[in-house]
Predicted model as a PDB file, atoms N, CA, C, CB and O in Angstrom, pLDDT in the B-factor column:
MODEL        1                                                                  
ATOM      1  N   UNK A   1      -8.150   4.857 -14.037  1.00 57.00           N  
ATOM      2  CA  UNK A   1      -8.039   4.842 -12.602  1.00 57.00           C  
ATOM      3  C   UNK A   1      -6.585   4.713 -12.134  1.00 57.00           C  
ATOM      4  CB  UNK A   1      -8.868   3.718 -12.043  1.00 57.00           C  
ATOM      5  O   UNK A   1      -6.156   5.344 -11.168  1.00 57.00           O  
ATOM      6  N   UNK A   2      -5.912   3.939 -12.800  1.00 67.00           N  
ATOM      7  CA  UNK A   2      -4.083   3.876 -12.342  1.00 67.00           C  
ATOM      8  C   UNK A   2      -3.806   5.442 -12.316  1.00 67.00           C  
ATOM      9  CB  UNK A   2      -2.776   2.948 -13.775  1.00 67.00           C  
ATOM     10  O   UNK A   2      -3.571   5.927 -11.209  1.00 67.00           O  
ATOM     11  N   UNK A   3      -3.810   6.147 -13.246  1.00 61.00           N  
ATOM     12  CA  UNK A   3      -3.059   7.056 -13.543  1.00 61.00           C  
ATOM     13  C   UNK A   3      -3.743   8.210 -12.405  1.00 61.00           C  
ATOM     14  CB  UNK A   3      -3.066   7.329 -15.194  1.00 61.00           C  
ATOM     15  O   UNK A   3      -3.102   9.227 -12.138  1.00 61.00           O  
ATOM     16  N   UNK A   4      -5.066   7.953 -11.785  1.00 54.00           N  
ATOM     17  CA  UNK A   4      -5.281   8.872 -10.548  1.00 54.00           C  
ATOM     18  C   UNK A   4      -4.428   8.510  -9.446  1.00 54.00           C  
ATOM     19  CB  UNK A   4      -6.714   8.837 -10.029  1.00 54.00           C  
ATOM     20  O   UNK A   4      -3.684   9.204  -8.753  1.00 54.00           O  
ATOM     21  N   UNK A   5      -4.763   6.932  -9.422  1.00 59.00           N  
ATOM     22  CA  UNK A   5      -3.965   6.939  -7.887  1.00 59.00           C  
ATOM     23  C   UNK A   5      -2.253   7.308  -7.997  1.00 59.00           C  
ATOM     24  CB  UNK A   5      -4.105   5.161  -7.119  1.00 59.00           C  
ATOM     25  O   UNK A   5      -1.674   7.827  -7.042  1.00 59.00           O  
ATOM     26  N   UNK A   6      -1.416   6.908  -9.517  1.00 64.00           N  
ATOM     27  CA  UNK A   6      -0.290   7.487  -9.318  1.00 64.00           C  
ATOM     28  C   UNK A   6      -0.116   8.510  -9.131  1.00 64.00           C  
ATOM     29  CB  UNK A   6       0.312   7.365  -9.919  1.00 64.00           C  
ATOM     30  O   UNK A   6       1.053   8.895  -9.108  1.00 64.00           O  
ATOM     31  N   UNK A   7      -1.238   9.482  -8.897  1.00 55.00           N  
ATOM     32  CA  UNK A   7      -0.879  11.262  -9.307  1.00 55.00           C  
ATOM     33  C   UNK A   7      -1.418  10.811  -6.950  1.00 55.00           C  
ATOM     34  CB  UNK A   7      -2.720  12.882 -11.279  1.00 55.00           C  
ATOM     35  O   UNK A   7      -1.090  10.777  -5.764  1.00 55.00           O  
ATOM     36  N   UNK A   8      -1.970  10.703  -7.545  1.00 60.00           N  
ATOM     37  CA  UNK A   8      -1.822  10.182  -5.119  1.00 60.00           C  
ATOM     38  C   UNK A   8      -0.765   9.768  -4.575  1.00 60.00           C  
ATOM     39  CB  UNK A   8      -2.729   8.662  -4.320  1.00 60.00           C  
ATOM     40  O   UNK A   8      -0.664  10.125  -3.401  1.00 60.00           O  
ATOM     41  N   UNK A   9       0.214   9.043  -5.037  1.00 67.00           N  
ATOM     42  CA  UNK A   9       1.166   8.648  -4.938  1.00 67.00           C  
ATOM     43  C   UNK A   9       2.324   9.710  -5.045  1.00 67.00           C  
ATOM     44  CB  UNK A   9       1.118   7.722  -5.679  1.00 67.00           C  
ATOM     45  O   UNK A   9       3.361   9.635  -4.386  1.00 67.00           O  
ATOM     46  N   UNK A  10       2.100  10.487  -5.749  1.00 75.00           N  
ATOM     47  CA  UNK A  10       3.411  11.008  -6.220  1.00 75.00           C  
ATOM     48  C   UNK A  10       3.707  12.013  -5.493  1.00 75.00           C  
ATOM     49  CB  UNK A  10       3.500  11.396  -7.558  1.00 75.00           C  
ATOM     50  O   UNK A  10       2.852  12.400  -4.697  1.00 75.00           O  
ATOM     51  N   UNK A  11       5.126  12.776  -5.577  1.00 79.00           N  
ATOM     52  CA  UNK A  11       5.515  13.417  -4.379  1.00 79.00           C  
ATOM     53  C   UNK A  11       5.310  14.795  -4.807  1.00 79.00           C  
ATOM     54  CB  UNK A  11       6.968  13.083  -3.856  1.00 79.00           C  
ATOM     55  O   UNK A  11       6.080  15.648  -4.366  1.00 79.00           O  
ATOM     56  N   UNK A  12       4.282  15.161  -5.687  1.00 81.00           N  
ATOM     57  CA  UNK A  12       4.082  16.317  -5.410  1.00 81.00           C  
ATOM     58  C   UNK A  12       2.818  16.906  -4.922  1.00 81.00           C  
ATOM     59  CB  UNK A  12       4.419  16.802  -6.301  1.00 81.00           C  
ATOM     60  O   UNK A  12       2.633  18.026  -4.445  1.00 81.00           O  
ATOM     61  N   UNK A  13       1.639  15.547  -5.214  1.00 77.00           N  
ATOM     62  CA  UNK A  13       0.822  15.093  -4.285  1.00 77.00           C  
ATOM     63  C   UNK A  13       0.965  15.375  -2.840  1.00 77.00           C  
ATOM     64  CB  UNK A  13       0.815  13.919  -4.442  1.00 77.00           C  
ATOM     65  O   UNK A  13       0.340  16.135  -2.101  1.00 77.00           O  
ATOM     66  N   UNK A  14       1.893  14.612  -2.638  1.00 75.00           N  
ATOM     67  CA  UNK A  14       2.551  14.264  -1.171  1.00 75.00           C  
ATOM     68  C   UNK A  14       2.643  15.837  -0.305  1.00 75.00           C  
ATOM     69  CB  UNK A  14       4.396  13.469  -1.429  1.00 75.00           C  
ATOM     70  O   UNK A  14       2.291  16.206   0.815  1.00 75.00           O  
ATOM     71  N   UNK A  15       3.187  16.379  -1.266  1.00 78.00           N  
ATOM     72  CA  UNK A  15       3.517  17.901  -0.492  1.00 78.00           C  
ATOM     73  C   UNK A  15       2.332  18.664  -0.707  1.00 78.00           C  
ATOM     74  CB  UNK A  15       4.879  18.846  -1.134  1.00 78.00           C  
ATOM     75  O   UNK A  15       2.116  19.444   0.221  1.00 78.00           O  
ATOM     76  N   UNK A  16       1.678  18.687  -1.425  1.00 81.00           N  
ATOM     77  CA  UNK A  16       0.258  19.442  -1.100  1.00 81.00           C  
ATOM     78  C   UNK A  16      -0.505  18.577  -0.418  1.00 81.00           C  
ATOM     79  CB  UNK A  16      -0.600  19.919  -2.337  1.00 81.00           C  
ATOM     80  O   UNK A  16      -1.199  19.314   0.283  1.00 81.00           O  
ATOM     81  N   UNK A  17      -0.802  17.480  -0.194  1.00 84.00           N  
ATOM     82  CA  UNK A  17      -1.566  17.256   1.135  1.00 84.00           C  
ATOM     83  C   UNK A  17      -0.354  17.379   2.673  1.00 84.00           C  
ATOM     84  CB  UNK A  17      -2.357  15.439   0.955  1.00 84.00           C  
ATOM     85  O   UNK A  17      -0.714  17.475   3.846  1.00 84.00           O  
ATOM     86  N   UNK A  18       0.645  17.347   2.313  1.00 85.00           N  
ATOM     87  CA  UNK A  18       1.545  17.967   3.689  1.00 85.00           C  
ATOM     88  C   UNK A  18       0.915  19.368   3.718  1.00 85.00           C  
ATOM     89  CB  UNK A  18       3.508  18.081   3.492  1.00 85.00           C  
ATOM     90  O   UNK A  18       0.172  19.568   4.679  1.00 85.00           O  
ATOM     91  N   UNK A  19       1.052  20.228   2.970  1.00 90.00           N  
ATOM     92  CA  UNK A  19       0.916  21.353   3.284  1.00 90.00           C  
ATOM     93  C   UNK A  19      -0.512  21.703   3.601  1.00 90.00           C  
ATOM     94  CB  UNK A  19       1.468  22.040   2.382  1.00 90.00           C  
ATOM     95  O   UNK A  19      -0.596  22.634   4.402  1.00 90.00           O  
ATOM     96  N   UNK A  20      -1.439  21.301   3.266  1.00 86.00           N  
ATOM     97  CA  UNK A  20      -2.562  21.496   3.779  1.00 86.00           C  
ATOM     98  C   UNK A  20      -3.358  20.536   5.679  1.00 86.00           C  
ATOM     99  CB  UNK A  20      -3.271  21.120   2.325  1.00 86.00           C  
ATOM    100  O   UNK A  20      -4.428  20.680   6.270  1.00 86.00           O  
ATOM    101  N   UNK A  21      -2.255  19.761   5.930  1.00 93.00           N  
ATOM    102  CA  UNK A  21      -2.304  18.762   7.320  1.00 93.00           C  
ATOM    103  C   UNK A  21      -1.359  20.214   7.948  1.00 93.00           C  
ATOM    104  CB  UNK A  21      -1.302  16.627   7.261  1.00 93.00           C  
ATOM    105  O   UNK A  21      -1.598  20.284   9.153  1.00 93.00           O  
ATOM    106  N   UNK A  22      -0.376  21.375   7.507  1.00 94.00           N  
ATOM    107  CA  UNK A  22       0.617  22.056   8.081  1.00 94.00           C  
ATOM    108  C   UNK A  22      -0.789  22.990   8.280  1.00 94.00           C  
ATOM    109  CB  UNK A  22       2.174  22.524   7.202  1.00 94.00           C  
ATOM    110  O   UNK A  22      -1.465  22.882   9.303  1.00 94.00           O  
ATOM    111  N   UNK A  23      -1.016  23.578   7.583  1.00 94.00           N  
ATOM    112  CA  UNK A  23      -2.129  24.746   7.880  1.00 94.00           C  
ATOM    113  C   UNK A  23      -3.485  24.130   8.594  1.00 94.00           C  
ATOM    114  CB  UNK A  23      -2.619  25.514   6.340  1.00 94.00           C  
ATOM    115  O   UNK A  23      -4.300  24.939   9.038  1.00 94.00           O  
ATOM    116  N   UNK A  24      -3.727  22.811   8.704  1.00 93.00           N  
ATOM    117  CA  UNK A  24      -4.505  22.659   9.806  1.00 93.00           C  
ATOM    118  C   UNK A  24      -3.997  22.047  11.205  1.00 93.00           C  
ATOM    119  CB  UNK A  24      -5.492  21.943   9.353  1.00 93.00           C  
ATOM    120  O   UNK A  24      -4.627  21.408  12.049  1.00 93.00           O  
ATOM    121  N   UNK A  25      -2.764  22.419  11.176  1.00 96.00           N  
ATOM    122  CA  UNK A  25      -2.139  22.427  12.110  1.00 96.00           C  
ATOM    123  C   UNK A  25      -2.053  23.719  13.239  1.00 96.00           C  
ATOM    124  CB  UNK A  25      -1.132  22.097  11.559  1.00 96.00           C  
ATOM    125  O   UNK A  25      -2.332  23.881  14.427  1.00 96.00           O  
ATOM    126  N   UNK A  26      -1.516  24.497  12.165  1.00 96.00           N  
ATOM    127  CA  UNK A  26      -1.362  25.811  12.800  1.00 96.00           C  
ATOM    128  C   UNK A  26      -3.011  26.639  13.210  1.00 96.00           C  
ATOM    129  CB  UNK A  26      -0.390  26.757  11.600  1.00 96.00           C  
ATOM    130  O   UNK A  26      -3.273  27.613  13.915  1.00 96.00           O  
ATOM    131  N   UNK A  27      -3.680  25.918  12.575  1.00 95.00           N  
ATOM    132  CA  UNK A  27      -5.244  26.698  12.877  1.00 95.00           C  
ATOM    133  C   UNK A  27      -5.519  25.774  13.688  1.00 95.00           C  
ATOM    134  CB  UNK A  27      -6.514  26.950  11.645  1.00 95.00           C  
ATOM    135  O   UNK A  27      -6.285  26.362  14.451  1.00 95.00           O  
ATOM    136  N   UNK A  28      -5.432  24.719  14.069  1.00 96.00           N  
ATOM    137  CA  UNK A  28      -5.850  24.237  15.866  1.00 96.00           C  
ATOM    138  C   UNK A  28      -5.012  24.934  17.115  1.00 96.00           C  
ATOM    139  CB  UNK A  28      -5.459  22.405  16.146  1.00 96.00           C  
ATOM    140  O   UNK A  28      -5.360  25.192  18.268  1.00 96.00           O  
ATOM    141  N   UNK A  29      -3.395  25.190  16.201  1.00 96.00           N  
ATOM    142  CA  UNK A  29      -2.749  25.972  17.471  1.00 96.00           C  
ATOM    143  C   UNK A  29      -3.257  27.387  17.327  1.00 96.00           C  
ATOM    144  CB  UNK A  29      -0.995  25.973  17.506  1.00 96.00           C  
ATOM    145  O   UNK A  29      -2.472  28.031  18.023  1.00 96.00           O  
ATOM    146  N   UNK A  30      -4.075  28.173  16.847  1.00 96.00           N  
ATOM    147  CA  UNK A  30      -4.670  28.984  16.496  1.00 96.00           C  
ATOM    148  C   UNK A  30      -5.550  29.550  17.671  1.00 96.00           C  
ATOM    149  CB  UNK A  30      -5.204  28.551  15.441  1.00 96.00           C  
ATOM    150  O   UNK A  30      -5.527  30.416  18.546  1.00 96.00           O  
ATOM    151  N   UNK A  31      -6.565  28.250  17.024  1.00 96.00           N  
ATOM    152  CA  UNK A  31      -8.473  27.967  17.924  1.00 96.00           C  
ATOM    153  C   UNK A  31      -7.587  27.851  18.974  1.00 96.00           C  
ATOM    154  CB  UNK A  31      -9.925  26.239  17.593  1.00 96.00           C  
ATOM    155  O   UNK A  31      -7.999  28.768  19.684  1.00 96.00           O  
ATOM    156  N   UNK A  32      -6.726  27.401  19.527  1.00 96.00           N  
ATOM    157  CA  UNK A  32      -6.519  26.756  21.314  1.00 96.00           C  
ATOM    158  C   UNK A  32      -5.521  28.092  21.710  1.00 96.00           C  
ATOM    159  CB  UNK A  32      -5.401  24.677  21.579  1.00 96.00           C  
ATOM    160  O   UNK A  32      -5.006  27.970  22.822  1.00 96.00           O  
ATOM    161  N   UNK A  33      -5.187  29.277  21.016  1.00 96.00           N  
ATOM    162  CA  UNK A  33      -4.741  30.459  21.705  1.00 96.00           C  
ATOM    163  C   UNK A  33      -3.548  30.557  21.857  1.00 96.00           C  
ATOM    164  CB  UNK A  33      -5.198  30.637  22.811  1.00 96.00           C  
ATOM    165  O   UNK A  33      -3.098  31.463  22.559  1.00 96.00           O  
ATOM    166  N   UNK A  34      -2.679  29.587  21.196  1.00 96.00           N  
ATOM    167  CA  UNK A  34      -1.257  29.040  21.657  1.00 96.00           C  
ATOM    168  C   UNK A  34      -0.211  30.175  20.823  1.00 96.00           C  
ATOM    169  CB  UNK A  34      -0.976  27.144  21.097  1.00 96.00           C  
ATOM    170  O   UNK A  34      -0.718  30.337  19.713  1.00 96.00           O  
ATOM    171  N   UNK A  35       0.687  30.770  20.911  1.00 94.00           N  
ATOM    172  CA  UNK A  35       1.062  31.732  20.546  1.00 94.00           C  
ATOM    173  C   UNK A  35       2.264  30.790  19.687  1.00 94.00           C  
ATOM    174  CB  UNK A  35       1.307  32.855  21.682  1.00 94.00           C  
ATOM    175  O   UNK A  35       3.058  29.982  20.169  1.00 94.00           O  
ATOM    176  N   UNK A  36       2.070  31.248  18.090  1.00 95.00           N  
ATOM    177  CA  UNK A  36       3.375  30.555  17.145  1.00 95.00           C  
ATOM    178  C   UNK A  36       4.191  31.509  17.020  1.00 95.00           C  
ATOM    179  CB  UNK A  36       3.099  29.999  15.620  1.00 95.00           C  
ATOM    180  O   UNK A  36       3.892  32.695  16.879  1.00 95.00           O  
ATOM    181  N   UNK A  37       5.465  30.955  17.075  1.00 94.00           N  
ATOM    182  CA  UNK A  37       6.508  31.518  16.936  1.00 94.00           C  
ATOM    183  C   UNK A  37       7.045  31.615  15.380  1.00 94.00           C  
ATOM    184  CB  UNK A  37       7.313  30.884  17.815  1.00 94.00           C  
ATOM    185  O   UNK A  37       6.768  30.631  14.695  1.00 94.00           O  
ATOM    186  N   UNK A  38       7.631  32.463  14.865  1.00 96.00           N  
ATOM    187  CA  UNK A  38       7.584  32.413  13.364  1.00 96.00           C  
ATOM    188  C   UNK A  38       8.852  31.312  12.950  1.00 96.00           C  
ATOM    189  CB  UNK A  38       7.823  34.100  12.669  1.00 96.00           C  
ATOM    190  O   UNK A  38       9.058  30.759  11.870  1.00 96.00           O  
ATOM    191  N   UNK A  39       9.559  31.226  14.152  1.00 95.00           N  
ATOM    192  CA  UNK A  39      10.312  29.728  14.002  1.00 95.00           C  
ATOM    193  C   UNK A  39       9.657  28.447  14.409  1.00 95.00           C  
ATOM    194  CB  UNK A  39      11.560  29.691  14.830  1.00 95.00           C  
ATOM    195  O   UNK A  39      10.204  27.345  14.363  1.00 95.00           O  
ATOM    196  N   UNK A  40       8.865  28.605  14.671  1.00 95.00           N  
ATOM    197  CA  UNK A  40       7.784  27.067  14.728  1.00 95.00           C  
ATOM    198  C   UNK A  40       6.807  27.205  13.643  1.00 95.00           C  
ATOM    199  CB  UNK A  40       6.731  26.834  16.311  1.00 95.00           C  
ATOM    200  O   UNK A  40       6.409  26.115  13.235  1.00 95.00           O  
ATOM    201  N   UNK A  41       6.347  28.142  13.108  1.00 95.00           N  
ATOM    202  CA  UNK A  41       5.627  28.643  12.108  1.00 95.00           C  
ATOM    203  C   UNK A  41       6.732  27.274  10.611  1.00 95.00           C  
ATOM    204  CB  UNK A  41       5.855  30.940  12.097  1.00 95.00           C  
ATOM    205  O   UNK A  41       6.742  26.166  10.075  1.00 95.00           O  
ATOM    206  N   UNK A  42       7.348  28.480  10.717  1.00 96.00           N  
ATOM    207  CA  UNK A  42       8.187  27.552   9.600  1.00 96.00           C  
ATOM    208  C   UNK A  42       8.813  26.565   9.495  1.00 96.00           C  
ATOM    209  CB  UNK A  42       8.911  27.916   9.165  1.00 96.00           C  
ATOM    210  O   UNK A  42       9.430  26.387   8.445  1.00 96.00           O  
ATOM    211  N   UNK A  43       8.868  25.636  10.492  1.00 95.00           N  
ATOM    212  CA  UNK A  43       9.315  24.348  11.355  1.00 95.00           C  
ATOM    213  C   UNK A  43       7.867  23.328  10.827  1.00 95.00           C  
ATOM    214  CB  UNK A  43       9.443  24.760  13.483  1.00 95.00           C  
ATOM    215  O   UNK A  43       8.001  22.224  10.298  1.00 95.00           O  
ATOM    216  N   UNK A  44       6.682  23.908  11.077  1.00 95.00           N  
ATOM    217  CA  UNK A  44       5.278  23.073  10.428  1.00 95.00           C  
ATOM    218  C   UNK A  44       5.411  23.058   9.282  1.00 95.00           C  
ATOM    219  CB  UNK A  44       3.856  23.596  10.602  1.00 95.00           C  
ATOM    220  O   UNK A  44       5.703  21.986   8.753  1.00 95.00           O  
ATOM    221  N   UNK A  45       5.259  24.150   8.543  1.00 94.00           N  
ATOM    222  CA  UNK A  45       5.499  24.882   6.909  1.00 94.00           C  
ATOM    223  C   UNK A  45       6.610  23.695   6.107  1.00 94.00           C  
ATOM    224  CB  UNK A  45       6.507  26.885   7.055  1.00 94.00           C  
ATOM    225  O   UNK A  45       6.358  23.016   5.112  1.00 94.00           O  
ATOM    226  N   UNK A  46       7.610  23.723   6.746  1.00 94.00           N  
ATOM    227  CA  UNK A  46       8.387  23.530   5.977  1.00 94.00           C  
ATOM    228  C   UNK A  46       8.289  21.535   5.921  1.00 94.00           C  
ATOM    229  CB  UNK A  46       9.768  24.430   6.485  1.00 94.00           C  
ATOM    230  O   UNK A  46       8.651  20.811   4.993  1.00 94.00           O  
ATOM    231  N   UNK A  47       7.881  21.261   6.817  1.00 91.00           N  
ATOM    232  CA  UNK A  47       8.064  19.511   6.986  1.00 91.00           C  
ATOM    233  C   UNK A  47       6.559  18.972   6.234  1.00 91.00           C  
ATOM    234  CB  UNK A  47       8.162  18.876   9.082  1.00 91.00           C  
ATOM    235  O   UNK A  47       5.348  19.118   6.403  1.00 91.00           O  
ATOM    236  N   UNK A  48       7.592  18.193   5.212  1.00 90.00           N  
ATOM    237  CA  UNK A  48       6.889  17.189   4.345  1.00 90.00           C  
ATOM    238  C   UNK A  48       6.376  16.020   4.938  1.00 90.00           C  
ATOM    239  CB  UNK A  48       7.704  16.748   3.353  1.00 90.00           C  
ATOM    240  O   UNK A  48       5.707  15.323   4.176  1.00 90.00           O  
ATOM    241  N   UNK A  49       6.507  15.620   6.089  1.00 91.00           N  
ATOM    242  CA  UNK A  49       5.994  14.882   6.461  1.00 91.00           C  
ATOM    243  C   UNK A  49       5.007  14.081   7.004  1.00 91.00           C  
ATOM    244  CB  UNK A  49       6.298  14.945   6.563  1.00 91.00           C  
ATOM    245  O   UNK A  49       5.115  14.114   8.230  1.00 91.00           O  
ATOM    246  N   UNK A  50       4.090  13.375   6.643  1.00 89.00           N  
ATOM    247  CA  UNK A  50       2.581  13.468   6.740  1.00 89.00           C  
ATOM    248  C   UNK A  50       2.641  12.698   7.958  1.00 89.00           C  
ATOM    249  CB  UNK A  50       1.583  12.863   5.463  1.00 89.00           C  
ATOM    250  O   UNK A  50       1.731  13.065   8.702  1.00 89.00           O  
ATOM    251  N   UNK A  51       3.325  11.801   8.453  1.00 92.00           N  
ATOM    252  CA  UNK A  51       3.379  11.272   9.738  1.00 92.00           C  
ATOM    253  C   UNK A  51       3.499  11.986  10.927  1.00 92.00           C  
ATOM    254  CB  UNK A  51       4.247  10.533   9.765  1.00 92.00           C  
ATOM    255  O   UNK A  51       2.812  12.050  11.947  1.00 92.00           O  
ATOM    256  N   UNK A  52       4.924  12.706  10.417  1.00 94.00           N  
ATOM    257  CA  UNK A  52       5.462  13.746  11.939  1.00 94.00           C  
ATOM    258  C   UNK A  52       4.315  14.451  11.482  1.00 94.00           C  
ATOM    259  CB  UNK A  52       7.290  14.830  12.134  1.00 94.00           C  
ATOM    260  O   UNK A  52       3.329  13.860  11.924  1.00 94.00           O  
ATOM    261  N   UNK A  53       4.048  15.238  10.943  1.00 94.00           N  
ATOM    262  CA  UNK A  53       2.411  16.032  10.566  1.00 94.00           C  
ATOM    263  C   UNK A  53       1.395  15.558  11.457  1.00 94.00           C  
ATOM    264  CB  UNK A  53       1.723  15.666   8.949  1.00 94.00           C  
ATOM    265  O   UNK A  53       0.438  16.210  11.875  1.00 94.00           O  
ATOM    266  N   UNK A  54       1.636  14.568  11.668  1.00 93.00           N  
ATOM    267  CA  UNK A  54       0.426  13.802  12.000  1.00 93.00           C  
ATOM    268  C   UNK A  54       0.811  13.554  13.458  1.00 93.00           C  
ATOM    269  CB  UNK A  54       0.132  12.398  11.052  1.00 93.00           C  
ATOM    270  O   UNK A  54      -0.076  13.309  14.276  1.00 93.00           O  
ATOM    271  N   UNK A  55       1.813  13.595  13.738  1.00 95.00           N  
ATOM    272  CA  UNK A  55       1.678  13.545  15.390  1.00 95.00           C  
ATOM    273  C   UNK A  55       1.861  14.738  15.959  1.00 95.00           C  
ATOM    274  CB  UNK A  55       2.667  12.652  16.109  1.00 95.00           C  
ATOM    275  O   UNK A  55       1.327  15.109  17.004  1.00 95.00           O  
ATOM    276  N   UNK A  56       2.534  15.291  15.358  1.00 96.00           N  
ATOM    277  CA  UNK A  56       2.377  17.279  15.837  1.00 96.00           C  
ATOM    278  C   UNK A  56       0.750  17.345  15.974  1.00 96.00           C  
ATOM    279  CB  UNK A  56       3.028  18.814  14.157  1.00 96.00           C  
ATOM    280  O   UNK A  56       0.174  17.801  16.961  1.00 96.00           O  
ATOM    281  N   UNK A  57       0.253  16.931  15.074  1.00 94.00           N  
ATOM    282  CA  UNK A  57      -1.556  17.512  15.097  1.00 94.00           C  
ATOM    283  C   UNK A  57      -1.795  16.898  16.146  1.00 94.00           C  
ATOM    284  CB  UNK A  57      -2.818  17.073  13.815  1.00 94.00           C  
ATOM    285  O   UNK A  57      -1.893  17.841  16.930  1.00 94.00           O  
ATOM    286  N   UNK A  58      -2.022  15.666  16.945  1.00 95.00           N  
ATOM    287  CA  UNK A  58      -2.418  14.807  17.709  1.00 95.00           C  
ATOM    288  C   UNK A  58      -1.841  15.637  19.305  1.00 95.00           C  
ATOM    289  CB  UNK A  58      -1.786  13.245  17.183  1.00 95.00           C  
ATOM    290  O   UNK A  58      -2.485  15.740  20.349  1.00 95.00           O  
ATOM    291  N   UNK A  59      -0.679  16.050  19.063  1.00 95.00           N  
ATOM    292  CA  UNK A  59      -0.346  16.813  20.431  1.00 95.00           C  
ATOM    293  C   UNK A  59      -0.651  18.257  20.096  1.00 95.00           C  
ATOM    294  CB  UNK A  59       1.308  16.643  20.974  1.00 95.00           C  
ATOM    295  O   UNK A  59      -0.004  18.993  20.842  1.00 95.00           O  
ATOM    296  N   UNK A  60      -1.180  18.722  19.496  1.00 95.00           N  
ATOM    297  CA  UNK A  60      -1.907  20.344  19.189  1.00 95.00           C  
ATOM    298  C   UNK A  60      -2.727  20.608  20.036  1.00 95.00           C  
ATOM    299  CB  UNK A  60      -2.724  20.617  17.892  1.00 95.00           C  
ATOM    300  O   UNK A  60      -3.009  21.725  20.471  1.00 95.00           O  
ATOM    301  N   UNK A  61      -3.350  19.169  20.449  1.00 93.00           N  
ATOM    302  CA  UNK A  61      -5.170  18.963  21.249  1.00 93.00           C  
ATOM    303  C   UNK A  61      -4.400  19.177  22.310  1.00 93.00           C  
ATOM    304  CB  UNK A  61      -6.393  17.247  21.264  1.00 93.00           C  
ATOM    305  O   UNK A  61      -4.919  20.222  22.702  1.00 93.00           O  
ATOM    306  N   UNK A  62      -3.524  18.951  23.082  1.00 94.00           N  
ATOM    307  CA  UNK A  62      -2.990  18.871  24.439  1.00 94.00           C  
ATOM    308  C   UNK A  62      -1.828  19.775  24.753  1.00 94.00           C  
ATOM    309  CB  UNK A  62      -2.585  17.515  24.704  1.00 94.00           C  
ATOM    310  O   UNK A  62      -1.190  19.622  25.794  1.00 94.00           O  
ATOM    311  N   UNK A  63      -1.565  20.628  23.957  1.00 95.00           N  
ATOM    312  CA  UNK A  63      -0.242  21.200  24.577  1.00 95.00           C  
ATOM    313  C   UNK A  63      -0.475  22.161  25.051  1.00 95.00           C  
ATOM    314  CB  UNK A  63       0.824  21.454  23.856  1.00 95.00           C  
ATOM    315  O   UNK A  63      -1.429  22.712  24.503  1.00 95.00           O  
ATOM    316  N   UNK A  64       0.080  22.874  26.128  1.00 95.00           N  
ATOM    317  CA  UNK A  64       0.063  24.404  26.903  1.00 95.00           C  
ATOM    318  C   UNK A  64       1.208  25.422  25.563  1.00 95.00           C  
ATOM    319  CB  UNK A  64       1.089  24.219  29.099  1.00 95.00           C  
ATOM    320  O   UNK A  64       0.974  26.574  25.196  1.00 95.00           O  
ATOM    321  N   UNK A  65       1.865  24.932  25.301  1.00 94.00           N  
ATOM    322  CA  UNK A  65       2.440  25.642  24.276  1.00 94.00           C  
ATOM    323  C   UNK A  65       3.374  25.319  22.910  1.00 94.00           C  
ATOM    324  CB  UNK A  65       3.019  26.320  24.927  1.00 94.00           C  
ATOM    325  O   UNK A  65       4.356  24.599  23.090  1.00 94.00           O  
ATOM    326  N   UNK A  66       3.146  25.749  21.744  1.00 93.00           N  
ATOM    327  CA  UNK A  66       3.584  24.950  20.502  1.00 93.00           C  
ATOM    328  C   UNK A  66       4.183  24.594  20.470  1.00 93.00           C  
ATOM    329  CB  UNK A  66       3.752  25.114  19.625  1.00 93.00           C  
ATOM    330  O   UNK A  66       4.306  23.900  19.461  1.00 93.00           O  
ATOM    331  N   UNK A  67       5.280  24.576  21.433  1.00 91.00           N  
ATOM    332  CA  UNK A  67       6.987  24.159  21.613  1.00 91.00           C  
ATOM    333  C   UNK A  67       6.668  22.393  21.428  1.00 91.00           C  
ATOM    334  CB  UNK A  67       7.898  24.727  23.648  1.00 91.00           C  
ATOM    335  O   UNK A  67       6.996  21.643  20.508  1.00 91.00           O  
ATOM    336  N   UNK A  68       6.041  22.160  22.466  1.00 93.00           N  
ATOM    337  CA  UNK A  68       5.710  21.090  23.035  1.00 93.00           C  
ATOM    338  C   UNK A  68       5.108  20.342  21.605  1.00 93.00           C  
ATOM    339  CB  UNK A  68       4.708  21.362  24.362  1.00 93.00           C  
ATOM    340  O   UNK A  68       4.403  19.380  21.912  1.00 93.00           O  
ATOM    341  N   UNK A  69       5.164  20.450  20.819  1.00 94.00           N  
ATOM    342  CA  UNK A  69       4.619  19.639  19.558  1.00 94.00           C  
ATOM    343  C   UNK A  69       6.174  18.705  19.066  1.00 94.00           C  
ATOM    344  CB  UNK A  69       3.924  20.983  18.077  1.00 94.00           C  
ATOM    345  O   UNK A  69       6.215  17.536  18.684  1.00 94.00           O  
ATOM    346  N   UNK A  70       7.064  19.440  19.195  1.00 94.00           N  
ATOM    347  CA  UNK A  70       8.625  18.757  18.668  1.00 94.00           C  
ATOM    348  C   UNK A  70       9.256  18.450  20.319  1.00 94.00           C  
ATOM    349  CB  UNK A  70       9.921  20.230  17.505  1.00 94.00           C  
ATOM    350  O   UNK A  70      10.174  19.131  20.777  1.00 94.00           O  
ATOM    351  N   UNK A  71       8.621  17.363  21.064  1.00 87.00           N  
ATOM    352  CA  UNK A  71       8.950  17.225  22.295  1.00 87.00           C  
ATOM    353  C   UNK A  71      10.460  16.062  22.000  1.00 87.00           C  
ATOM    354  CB  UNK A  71       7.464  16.636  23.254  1.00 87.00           C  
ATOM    355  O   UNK A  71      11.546  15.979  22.574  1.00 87.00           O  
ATOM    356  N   UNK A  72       9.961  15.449  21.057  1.00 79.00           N  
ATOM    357  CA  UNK A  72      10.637  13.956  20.542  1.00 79.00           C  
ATOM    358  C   UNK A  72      11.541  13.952  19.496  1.00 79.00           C  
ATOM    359  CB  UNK A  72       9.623  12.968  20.030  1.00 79.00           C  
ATOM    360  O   UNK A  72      12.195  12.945  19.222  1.00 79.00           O  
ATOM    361  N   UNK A  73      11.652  15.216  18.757  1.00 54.00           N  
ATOM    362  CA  UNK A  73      11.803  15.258  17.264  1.00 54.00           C  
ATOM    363  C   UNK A  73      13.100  15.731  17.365  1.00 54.00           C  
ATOM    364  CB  UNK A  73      10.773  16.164  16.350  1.00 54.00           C  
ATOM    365  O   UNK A  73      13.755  15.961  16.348  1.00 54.00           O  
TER     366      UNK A  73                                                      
ENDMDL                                                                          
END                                                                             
């Protein structure tokens, strides 16, 4: 059991569940009609970050347009 959760832990872990929180990112800005820009495209894509990930998704539900996801950032 250690040796699962270190493979959870580890940062390459880390970037495949980033990258899969990035692509359900872009498929809510998708479903809601919001037009991505291939520089916001790769702005999601590219960030490892499961937090900022995580608040981009949270403003996905509310924005008039994808811009508005890096309001703070």
């Amino acid at each position: 059991m250690p040796a699962l959760m270190n493979f959870f832990r580890s940062q390459q872990a880390q970037h495949a569940f980033a990258e899969v929180r990035a692509g359900d990112l872009l498929r809510v800005l998708k479903g809601r009609g919001l037009e991505v820009t291939a520089e916001t495209r790769e702005r999601i894509e590219s960030c490892k970050d499961m937090d900022v990930l995580g608040t981009w998704l949270d403003r996905a539900a509310t924005a008039s347009r994808s811009e508005e996801l890096f309001a703070d950032a």
